[in-house]
C-alpha positions in Angstrom: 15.8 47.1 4.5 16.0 45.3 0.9 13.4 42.8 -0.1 14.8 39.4 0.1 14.3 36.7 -3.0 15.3 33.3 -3.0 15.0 31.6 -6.2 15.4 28.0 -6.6 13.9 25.1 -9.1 11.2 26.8 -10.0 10.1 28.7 -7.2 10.5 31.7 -5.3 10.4 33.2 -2.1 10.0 36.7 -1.5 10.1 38.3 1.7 9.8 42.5 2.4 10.4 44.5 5.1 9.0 47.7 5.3 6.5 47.2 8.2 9.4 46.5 10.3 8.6 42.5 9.9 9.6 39.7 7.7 6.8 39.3 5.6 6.4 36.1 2.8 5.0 38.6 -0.2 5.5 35.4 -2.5 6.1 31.7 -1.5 5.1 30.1 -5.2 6.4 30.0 -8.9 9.4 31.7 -10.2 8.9 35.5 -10.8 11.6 35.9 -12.6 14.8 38.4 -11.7 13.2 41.7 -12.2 10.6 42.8 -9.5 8.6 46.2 -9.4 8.6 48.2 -6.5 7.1 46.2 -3.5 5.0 49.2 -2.2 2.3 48.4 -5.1 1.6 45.2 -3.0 0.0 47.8 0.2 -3.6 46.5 0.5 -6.3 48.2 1.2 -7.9 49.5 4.8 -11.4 47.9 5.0 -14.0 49.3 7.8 -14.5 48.2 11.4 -10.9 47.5 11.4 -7.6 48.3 12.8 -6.7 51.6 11.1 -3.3 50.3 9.5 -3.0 47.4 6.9 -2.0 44.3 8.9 1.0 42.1 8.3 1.0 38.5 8.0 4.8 38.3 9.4 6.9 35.7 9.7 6.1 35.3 13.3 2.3 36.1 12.9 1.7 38.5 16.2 -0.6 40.6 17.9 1.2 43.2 18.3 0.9 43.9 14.3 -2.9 43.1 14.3 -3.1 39.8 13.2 -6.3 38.3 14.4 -5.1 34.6 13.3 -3.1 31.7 15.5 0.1 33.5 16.6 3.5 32.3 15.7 4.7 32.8 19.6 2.8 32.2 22.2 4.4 32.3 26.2 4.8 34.2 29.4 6.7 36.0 32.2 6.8 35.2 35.3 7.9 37.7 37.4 6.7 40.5 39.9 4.5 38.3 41.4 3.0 37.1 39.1 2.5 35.1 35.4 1.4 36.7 32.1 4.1 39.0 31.4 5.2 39.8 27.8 2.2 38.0 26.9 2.2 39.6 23.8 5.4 40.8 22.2 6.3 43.4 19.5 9.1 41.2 17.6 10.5 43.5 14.7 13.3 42.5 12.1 16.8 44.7 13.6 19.1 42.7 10.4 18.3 40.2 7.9 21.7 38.5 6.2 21.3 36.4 2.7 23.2 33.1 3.5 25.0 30.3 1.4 25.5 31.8 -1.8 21.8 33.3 -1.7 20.3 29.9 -0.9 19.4 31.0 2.6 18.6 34.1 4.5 19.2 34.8 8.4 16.6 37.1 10.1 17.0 38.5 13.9 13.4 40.1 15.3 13.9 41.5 18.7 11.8 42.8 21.3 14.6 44.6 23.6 11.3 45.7 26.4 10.0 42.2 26.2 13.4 40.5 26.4 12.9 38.5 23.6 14.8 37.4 20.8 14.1 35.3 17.3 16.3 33.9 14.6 14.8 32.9 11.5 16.7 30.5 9.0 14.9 30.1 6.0 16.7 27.7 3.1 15.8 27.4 -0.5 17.2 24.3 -1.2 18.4 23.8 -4.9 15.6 20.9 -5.4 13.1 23.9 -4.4 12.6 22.5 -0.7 12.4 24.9 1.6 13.5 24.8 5.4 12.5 27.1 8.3 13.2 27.1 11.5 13.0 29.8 14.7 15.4 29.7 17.9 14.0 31.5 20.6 16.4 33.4 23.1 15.4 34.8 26.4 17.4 37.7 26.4 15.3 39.3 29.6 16.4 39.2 33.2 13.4 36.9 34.5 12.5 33.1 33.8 10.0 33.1 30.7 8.0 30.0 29.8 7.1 29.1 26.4 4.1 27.8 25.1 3.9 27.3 21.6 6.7 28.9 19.0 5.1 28.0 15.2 6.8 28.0 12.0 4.2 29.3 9.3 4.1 30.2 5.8 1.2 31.5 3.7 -0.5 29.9 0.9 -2.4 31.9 -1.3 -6.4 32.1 -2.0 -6.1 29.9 -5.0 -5.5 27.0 -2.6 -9.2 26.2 -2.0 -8.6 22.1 -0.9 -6.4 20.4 1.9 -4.7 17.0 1.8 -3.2 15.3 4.6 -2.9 11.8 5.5 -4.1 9.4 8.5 -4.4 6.2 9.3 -3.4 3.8 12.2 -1.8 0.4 12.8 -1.4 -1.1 9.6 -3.3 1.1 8.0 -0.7 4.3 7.7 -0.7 7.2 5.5 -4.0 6.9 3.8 -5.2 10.6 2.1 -8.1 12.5 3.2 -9.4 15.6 1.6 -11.9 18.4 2.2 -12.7 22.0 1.1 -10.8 25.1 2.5 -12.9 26.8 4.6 -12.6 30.0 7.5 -11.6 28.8 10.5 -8.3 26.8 11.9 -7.8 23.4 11.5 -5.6 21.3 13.0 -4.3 18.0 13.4 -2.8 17.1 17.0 -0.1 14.5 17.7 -0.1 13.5 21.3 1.6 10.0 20.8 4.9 11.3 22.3 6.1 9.8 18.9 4.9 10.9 15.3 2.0 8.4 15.7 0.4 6.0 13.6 -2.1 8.6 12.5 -0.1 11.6 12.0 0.2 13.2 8.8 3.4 12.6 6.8 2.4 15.8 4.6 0.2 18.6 4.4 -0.9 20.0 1.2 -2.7 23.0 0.0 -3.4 23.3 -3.7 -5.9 24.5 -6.8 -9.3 23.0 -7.3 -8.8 19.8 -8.2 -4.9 19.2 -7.8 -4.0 16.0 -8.2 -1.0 13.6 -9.3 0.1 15.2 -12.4 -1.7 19.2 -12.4 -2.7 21.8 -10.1 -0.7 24.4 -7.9 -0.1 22.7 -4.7 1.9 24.3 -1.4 3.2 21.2 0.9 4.6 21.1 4.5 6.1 18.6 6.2 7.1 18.7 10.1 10.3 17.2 11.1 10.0 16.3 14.7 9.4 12.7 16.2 7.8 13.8 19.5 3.9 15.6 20.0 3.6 18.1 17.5 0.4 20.1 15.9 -0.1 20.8 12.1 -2.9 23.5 11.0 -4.1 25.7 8.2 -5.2 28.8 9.9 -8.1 30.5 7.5 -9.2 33.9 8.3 -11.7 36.2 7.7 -10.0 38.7 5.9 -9.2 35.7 3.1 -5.5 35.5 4.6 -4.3 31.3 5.1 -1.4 30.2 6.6 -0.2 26.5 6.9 1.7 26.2 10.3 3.6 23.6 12.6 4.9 23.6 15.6 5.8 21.3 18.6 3.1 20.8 21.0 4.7 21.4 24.5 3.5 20.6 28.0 2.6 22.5 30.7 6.3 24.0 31.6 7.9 21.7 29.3 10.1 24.2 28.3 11.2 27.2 30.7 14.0 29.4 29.1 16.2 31.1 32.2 17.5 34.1 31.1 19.7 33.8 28.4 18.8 30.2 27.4 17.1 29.1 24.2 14.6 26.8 22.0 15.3 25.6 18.6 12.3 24.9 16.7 12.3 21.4 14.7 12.6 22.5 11.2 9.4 22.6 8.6 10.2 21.3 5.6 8.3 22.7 2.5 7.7 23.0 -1.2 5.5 24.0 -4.1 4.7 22.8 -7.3 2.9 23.7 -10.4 2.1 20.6 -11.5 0.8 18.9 -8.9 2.0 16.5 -5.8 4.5 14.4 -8.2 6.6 18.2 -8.1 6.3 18.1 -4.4 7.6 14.5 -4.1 10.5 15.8 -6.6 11.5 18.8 -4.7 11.5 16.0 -1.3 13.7 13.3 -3.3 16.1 15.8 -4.5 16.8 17.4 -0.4 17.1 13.3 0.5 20.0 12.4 -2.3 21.7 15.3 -1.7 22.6 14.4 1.8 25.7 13.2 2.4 24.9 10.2 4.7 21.7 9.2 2.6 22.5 5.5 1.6 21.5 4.8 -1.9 23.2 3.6 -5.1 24.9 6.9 -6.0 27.2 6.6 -3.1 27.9 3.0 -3.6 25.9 1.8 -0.8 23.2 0.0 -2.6 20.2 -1.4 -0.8 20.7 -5.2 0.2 17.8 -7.4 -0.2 16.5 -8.3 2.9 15.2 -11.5 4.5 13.7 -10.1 8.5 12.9 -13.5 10.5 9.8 -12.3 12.3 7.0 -13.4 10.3 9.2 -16.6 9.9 9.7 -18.1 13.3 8.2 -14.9 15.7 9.8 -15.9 18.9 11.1 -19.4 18.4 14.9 -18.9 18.1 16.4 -22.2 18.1 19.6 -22.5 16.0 18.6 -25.1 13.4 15.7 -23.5 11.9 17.4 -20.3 11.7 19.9 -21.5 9.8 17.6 -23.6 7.4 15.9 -20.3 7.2 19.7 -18.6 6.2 20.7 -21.4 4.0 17.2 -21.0 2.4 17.4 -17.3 1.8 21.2 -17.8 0.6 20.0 -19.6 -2.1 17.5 -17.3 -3.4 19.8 -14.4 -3.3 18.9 -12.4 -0.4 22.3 -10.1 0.9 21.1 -9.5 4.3 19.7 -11.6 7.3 17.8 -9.8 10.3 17.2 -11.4 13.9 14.1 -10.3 14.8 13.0 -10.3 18.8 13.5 -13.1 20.9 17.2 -13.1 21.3 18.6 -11.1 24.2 17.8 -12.5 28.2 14.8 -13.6 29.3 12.6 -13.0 26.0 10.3 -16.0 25.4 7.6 -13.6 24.4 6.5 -9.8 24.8 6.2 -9.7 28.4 9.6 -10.1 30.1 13.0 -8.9 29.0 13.2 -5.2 27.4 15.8 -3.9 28.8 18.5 -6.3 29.5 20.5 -6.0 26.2 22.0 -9.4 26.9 22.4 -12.5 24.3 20.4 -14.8 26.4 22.6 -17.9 27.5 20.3 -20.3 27.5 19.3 -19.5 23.9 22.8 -18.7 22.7 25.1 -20.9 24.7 27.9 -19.6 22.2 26.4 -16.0 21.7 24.8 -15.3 18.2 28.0 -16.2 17.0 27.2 -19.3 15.2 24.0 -17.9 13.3 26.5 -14.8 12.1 29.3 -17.1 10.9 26.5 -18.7 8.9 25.0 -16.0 7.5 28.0 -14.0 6.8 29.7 -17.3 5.5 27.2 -17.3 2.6 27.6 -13.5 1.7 24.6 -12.1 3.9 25.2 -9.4 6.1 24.0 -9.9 9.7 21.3 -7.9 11.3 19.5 -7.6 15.1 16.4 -6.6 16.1 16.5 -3.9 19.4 13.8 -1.9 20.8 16.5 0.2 23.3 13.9 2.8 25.0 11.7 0.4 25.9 11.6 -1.8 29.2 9.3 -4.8 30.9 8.6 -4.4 34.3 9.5 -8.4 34.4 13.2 -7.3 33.2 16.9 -6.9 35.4 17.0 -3.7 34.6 13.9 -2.6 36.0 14.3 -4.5 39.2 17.9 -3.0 39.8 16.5 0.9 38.6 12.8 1.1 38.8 13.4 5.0 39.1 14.5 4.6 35.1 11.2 4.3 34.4 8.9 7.0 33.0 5.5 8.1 34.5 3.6 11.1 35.6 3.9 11.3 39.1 7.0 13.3 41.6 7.6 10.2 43.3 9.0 7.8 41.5 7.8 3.9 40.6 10.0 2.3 43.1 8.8 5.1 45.6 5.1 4.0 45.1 4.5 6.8 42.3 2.1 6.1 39.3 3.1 4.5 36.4 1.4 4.8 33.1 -1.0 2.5 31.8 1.1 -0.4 30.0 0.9 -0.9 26.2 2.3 -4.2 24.6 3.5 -5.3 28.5 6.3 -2.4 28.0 6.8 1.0 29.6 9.2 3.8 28.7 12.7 3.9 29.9 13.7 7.6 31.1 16.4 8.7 28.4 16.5 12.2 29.9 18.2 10.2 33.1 22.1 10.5 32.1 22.8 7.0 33.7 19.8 4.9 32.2 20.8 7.0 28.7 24.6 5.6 29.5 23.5 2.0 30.4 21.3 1.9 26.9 24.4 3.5 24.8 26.8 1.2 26.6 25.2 -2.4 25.6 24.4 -1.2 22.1 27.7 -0.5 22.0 28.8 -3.3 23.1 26.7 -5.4 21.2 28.2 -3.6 18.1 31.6 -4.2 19.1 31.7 -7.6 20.2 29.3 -8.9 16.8 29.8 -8.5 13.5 26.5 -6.7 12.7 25.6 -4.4 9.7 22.3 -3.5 10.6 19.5 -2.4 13.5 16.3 -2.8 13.3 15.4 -0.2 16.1 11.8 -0.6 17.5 9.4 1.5 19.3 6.4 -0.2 20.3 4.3 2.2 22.4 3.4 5.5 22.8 4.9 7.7 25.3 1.6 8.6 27.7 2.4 10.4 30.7 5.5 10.8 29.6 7.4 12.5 32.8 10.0 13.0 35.1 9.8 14.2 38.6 6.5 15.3 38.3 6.7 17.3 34.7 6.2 16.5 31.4 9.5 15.2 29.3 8.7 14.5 25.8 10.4 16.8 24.6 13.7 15.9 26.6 12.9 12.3 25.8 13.0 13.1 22.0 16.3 14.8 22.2 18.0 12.4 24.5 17.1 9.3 21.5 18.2 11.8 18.8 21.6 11.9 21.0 21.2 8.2 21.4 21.0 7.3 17.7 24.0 10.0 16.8 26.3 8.9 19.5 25.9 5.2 18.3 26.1 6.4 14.4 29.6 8.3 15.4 30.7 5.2 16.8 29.5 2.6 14.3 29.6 4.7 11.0 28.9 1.5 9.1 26.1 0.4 10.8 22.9 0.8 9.1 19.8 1.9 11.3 15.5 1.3 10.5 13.6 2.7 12.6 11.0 0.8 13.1 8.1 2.2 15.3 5.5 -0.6 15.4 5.9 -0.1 11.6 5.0 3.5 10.9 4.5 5.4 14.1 8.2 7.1 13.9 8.5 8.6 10.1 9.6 11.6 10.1 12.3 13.9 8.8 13.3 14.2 11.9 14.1 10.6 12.5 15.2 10.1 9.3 18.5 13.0 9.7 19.7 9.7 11.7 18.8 6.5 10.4 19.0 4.7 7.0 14.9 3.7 6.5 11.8 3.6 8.1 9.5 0.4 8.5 6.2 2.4 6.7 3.6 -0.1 8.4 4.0 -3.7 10.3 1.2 -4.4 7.3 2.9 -6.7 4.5 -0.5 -7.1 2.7 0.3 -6.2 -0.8 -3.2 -4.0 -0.9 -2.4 -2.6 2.1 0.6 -1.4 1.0 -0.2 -0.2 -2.6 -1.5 2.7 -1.1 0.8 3.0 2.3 3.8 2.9 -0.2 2.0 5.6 -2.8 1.5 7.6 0.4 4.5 7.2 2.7 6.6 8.1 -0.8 4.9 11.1 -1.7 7.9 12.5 1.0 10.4 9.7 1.1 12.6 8.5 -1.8 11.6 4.3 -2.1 15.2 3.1 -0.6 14.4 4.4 2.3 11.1 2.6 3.0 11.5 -0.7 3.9 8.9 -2.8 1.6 8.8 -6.6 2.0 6.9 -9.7 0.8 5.2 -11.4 3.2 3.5 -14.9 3.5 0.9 -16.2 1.1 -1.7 -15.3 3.3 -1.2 -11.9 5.4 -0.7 -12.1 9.1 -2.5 -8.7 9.9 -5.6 -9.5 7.2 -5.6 -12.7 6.7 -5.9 -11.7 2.8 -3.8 -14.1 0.3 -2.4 -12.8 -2.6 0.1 -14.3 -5.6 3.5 -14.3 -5.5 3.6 -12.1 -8.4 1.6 -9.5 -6.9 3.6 -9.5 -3.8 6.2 -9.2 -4.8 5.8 -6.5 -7.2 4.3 -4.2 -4.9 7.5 -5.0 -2.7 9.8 -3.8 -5.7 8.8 0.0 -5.4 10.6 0.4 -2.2 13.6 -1.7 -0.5 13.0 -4.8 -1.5 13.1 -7.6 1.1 10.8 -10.7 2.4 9.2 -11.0 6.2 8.1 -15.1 5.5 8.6 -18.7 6.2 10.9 -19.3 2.8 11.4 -22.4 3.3 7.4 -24.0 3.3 7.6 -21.2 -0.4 6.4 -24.1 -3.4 8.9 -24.7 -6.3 7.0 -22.1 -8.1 6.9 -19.3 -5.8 10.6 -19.5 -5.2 11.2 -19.4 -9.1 9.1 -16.5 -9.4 11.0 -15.2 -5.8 14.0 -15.4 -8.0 13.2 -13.8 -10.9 12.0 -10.6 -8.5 14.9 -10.7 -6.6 16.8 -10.6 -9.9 14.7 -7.8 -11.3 15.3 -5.9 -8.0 19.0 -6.3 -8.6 19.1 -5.2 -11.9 16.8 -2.1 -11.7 17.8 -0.8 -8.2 20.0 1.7 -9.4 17.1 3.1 -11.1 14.5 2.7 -8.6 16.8 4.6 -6.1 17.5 7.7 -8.1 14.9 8.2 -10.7 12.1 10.5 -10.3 8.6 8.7 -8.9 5.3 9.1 -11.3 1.9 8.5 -10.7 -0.8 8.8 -13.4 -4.1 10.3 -12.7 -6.0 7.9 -13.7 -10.2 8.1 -14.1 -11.1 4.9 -12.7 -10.3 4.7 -9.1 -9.8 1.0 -9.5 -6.6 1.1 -11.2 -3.2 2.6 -9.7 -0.4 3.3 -12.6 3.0 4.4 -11.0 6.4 4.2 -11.8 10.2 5.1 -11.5 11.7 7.3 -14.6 15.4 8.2 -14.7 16.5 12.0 -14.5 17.9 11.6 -17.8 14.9 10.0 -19.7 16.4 6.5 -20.7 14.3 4.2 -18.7 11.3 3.5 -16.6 9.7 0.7 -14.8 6.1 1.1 -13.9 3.4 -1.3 -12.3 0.1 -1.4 -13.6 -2.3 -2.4 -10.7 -6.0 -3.7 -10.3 -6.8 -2.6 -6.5 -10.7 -3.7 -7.4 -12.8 -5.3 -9.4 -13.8 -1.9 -12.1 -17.1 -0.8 -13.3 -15.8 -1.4 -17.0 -15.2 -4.5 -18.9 -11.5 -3.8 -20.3 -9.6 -1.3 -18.5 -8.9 0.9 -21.3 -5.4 2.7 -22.2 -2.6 3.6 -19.6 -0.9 6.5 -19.8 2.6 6.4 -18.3 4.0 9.6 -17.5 7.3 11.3 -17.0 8.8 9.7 -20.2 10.9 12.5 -22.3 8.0 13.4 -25.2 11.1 13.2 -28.0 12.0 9.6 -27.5 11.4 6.4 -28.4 11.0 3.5 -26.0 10.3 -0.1 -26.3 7.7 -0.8 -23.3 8.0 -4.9 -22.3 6.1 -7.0 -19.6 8.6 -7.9 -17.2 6.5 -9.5 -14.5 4.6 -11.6 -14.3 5.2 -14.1 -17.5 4.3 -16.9 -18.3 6.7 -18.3 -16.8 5.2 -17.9 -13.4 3.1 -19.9 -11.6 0.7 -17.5 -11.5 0.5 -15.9 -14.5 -3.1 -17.3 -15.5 -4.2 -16.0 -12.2 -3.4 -12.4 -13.0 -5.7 -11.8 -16.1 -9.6 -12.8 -16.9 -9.7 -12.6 -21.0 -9.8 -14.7 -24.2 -7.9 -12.7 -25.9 -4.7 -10.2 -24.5 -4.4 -6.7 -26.3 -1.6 -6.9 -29.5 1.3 -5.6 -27.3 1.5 -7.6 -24.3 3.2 -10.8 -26.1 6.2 -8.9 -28.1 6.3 -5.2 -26.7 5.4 -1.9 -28.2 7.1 0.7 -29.5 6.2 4.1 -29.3 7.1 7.9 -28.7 6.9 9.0 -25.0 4.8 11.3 -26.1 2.3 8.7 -27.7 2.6 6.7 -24.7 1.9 9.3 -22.2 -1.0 11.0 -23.8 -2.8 8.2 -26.0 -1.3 5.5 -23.6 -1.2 1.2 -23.9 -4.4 -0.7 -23.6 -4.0 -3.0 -20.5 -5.2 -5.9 -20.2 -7.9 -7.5 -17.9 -6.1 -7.8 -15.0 -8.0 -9.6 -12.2 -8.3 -7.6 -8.9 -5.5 -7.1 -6.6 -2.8 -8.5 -9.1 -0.4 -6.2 -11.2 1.9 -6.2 -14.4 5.9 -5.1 -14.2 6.3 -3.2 -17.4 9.9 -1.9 -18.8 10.2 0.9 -20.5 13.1 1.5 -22.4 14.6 4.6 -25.0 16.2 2.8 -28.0 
């Protein structure tokens, strides 16, 4: 069988054959179209080992020698007994290049196990690449599946690993340590992707960072438990793996029944994690339902009423709070929780997807002809798989709700422990899966409403149904849930929002229209949540808002200017009280809104920068076009720094032939705050009038900043003339 090479962006993937596997010889930079003869990549035989060179397959197994984490892990039961085919011999019987040589399809069977795998492996034209396995019991007794891991190696150079953690309002923050023999792994057991999980996984070079190194990236696109490793072994082999993590006889495959793997999104890049995040953005735009200026679906700035009235929904504020917003230019309104029957707070009414009566004696009508009156579009807060116990719903069908026990809670079984007053309502059920579809849908039908802000405010422990774990049916049954309503309701935009960043994911994200990154509007806070969370998502889909003067999760107060800056570097919208903002914050609300208007277009389809910068202090990013023309970047103090003047920055990513006239756009002195944002008797020679310079000058000799103060930042435009 013929080696297989997919080429794409930069990168190749080449995979051989001759051990009777699908082995990755090459996942890495572009070699080019001629390639020797594979056989001069047979390795030697060392001593006190098996007495045949072992392969690192696609499916890494046994059966072939390898020592490592296997790529298949499950059993038989039959004869009496489990532990059959405990360890199968999978080899490659065809392998069929797919879409124009973009893809390859590989079928491994084990005809004396009864097992079957199909491999699709797609080199996007970005240079992402996406696996996935589907298992097929093709044997005559039940088998049960434990683990079935999509894995691809990474070579020696990649001495250091990156991932990110976090929690609640603290998402997506970067750890890194040395590469060294041994597996690690990081576990999601939130039956959701989890507050902490890692968004990205990256192997690279000593030293990779922003701008240089070799760096291999994975991302796992599932939004139930999964695991994420880099298996390191002794013979100097490394493979970075993910796979769903499954509960005990979660899945059972009867004979002739399958398992689709969630696909593993990767990439590589020779100059650093800015190629990764390129290869990421250009998979996103190319999709045909991703929402963003190119298909004329720009993204509305958005006023969400939370931090702004919480659960108080009488009329009159609300529509201060629209008129208010009207006249600062915000294009869409979002109802936050607190609307729908019994909701005075969060311990009664999940559930009952009913306008409440006594709030809304003429349904939510009145606030929409309002808000749509003045140009906004209307939007509603829902958290759909989520129920209180002090709800209709649950009194008419406790057995809709999830827990761990055969019995169920109306039977006297046990329910889980409860998390925000909510438990989980059983999706996998057909008729509570029906009942949630049906009053979303008619909620949809009977208001005019653009938008969804879909919640998911807990995590999904002891997650079962009649006595067995369900996450994983749970996960599919919302997946069906969000694509039935988005077949319906094809205009209606969905966030998912999991108690901010708990549900981000490309797994989600094949369904809605933007995450919530982190219930965390601190601007600090989200310098680096933003930096992080968009290392894999494109900014318009990562809902980025101002919030009040002083933070509601820190209790931190920051300037308008800086606020709102941070806030422009994603979809832009505001989570605040509006109405109590001073003349001068809503002038300088204004101008950003304005800015946000004019430079969308670019924000949402150029390529994201970040300078590596020496002085951990100060963050430099920005948004370049594809074709050069223009930039905006934000300079930002995160701490006070050990020097007195911050030095040059360089801004990247600018075409080195061109010209470009670099201007501070915010803040000015126009702004209330502008004499807050810099300590200094004197600003450097540029700052007043602009600067003109080659993008070659500016990236490698760079601007001298000025003193910014800490936690503040400067707007700067760059422009080719």
């Amino acid at each position: 069988m013929h080696p297989v090479h997919l080429r794409s962006a930069g990168t190749s993937l080449l995979l051989a054959f001759d051990s009777g596997e699908a082995e990755i010889v090459h996942w890495g930079a572009d070699l080019g179209e001629n390639l020797p003869d594979l056989a001069i990549l047979r390795g030697p035989v060392p001593h006190s080992a098996l007495d045949i060179p072992v392969t690192a397959g696609l499916l890494p197994q046994a059966s072939s020698g390898w020592a490592g984490r296997p790529g298949l892990r499950g059993h038989r039961n039959a004869d009496g007994g489990p532990g059959l085919d405990f360890s199968p011999a999978l080899r490659v019987v065809s392998a069929e290049v797919q879409d124009g040589g973009r893809g390859v399809l590989i079928i491994h069977r084990d005809s004396e196990a009864g097992l079957e795998v199909s491999s699709e492996l797609t080199l996007h034209p970005g240079g992402l690449l996406e696996l996935a396995h589907t298992l097929t019991n093709s044997g005559t007794a039940v088998y049960q599946l434990e683990e079935l891991a999509s894995v691809l190696p990474v070579p020696r150079d990649a001495t250091e690993l990156l991932d990110l953690t976090g929690r609640w309002c603290r998402e997506n923050h970067p750890q890194r340590h040395a590469v060294q023999q041994g597996t690690w792994v990081r576990t999601g057991r939130h039956g959701r992707t989890g507050h902490d999980s890692s968004l990205l996984v990256a192997a690279g070079t000593a030293g990779f960072a922003n701008r240089r190194g070799q760096v291999w990236a994975t991302h796992f696109g599932w939004s139930g438990n999964h695991e994420q490793y880099l298996d390191s072994l002794a013979d100097g082999r490394r493979m970075l793996g993910a796979a769903e993590l499954l509960g005990s006889g979660e899945v059972v495959l009867h004979p002739g029944a399958s398992y689709r793997t969630p696909s593993l999104f990767a990439a590589y890049s020779g100059r650093g994690l800015d190629g990764i995040t390129e290869a990421f953005y250009d998979w996103f735009r190319a999709r045909p339902q991703h929402v963003d200026t190119t298909s004329g679906r720009v993204r509305p700035v958005v006023l969400n009423t939370w931090e702004a009235v919480y659960f108080d929904h009488s009329l009159e504020p609300l529509l201060e709070l629209a008129d208010s917003a009207a006249g600062l230019g915000v294009e869409r309104f979002v109802l936050d929780d607190g609307w729908f029957r019994g909701r005075r707070d969060d311990h009664a009414g999940l559930g009952d997807w009913y306008v409440d009566e006594g709030l809304w004696p003429d349904g939510l009508t009145p606030l929409i002809d309002a808000v749509t009156g003045h140009g906004m579009e209307f939007g509603l807060w829902v958290e759909p798989e989520m129920v209180n116990l002090d709800s209709d719903v649950a009194r008419e069908h406790p057995d809709w709700i999830v827990g761990p026990s055969v019995l169920s809670y109306k039977d006297g079984g046990r329910l889980p422990h409860p998390w925000r007053q909510q438990h989980v309502l059983d999706l996998a059920n057909p008729e509570a899966w029906q009942y949630i579809y049906d009053r979303l849908d008619a909620l949809l039908r009977e208001n005019a409403i653009a938008y969804l802000k879909w919640d998911q405010n807990r995590d999904l422990t002891e997650h079962g149904r009649g006595g067995r774990p369900s996450v994983h049916e749970q996960t599919l049954a919302a997946y069906r849930l969000f694509d039935a309503l988005k077949a319906a309701h094809p205009d209606v935009e969905i966030e998912s929002c999991s108690s901010g960043g708990a549900r981000v994911d490309l797994g989600i994200l094949q369904r809605t229209d933007r995450v919530w990154a982190s219930d965390c509007n601190d601007a600090l806070e989200r310098q680096t949540i933003q930096r992080w969370t968009q290392a894999v998502l494109p900014p318009e889909l990562v809902g980025s808002h101002i919030g009040p003067t002083t933070s509601h999760t820190t209790a931190r107060t920051h300037d308008i200017s800086f606020r709102a800056i941070t806030a422009l570097f994603g979809h832009f919208g505001m989570e605040w009280d509006i109405r109590a903002a001073t003349d001068g914050e809503r002038a300088t609300l204004r101008r950003a809104i304005a800015l946000y208007k004019r430079h969308r277009a670019l924000l949402h389809s150029g390529k994201r920068v970040n300078a590596d910068t020496a002085e951990p202090t100060l963050s430099i990013h920005g948004v370049v076009a594809q074709d050069g023309g223009e930039a905006l970047f934000a300079a930002v103090s995160l701490a006070s720094a050990p020097a007195e003047v911050p030095g040059q920055a360089s801004l990247p990513g600018l075409d080195p032939k061109r010209t470009y006239r670099v201007r501070a756009e915010l803040p000015t002195p126009l702004d209330s705050d502008y004499a807050h944002t810099f300590t200094q008797i004197r600003p450097p020679a540029w700052l007043e009038d602009g600067a003109v310079a080659s993008g070659a000058f500016l990236q490698h000799v760079g601007l001298p900043l000025p003193v910014l103060n800490p936690e503040h930042a400067l707007l700067l435009h760059v422009q080719a003339v």
